[in-house]
N, C-alpha and C positions, 0 to 999 in steps of 0.2 A: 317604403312609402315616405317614410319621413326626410331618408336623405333625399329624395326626389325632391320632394318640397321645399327643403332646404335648400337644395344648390340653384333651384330654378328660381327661388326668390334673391337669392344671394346675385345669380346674373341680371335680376330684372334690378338691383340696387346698384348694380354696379354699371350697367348702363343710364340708370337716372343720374347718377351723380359723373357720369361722360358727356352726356350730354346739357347739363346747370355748368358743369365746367367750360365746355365751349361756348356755351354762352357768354358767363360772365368776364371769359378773356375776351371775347367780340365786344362787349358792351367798354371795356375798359379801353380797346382799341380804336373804340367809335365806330366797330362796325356793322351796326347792329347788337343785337344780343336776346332782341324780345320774342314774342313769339316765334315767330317764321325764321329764325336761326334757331330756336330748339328744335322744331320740325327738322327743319336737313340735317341738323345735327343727331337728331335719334333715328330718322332714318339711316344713314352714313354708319351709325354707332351698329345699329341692331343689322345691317346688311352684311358687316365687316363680322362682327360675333357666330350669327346664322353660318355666312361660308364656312368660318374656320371649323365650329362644332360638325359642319356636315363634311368636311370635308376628310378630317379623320387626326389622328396623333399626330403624321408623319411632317401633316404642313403644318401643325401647331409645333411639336418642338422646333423646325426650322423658324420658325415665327418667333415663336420666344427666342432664340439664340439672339435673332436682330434686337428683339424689343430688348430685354438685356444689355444690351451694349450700348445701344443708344441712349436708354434712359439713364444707366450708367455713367455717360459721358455727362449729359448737362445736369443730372442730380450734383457731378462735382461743380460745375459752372455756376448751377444755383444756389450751392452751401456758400461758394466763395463770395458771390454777389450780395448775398443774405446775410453773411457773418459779422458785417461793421455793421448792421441795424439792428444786432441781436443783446443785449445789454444784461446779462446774466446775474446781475444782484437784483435790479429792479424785478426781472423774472422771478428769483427764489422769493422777492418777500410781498409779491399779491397773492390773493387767496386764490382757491382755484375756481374757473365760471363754468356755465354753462356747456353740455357737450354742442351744442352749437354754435359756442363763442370760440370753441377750440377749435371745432372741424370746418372745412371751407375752404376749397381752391382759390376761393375770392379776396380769403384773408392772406394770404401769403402770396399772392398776385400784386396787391400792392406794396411790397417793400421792394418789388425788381421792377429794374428800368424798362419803359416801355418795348426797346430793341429786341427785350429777353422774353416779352410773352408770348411770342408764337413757339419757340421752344420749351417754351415750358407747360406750354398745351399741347404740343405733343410729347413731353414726358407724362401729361396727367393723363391724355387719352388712351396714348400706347400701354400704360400699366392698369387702367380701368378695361380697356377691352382684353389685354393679354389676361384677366383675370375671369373676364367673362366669358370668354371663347372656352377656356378649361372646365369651368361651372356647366357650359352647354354640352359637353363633352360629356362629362359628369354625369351631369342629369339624366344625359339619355343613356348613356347606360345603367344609371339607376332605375329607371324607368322599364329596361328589358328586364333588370332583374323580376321586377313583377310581375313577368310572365307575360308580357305582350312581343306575339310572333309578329317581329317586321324587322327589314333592315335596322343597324344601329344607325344609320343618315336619318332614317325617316323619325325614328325616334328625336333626334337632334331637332327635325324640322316639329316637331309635335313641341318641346319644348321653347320653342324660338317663336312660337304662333302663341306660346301663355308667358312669357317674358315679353313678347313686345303687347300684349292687352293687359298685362299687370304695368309696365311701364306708360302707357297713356291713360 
């Protein structure tokens, strides 16, 4: 029960923070960002999560192999771009802050050039769902472990229906 709990909270976190990410690279693109771009974007988020969980291992590791490699590619693009605004004495001697001054898509969105945000929101999103799609996966089979006779899909979808009402 507890890992049930655990993973199905762990994917409902990990698609809030997929979808405050597409937000706040919308908002910094002037494309929106407010409301009604979180809506599509947790929809999108949780539609993408649901298939893969229901869908079973076979399409999730072919999934992660892509998400891998992609994200792979512009995480180097984005160290390179990042690295002349990175100033590592000033960093060693401020105290440390807040975990919310450290954590944030939104903070590390502003030291790259506006060209580099749409890829870099789909490095943030591809590795936020590639992490929740395995959680959904997870979950539902934690969740047979307890003893409920049903498909392992239907299970996925039982988690994917408390991940997305934990998430609104």
């Amino acid at each position: 029960m507890i890992s049930w709990l655990l993973t199905v909270g762990w994917e409902t976190v990990l698609v809030i923070l997929a979808t405050l990410a597409t937000a706040t690279v919308f908002h910094r693109l002037g494309w929106g960002g407010g409301d009604g771009t979180k809506v599509v974007a947790l929809i999108i988020v949780v539609a993408l999560t649901i298939f893969g969980g229901v869908m079973g291992f076979d399409l999730i590791m072919r999934l992660q192999t892509w998400i891998t490699i992609v994200t792979g590619v512009f995480t180097v693009v984005f160290i390179a771009l990042a690295a002349d605004h990175i100033h590592w004495h000033a960093v060693s001697a401020i105290h440390s802050g807040s975990a919310h001054a450290v954590i944030g898509i939104g903070a590390l969105a502003t030291l790259l050039p506006t060209w580099f945000l749409v890829p870099f929101a789909i490095v943030a999103l591809l590795g936020l769902i590639g992490g929740s799609v395995l959680d959904i996966y997870s979950s539902g089979l934690a969740l047979l472990t307890l003893g409920m006779r049903l498909p392992r899909y239907k299970a996925a979808l039982i988690d994917g229906t408390v991940m997305t009402l934990g998430t609104i």
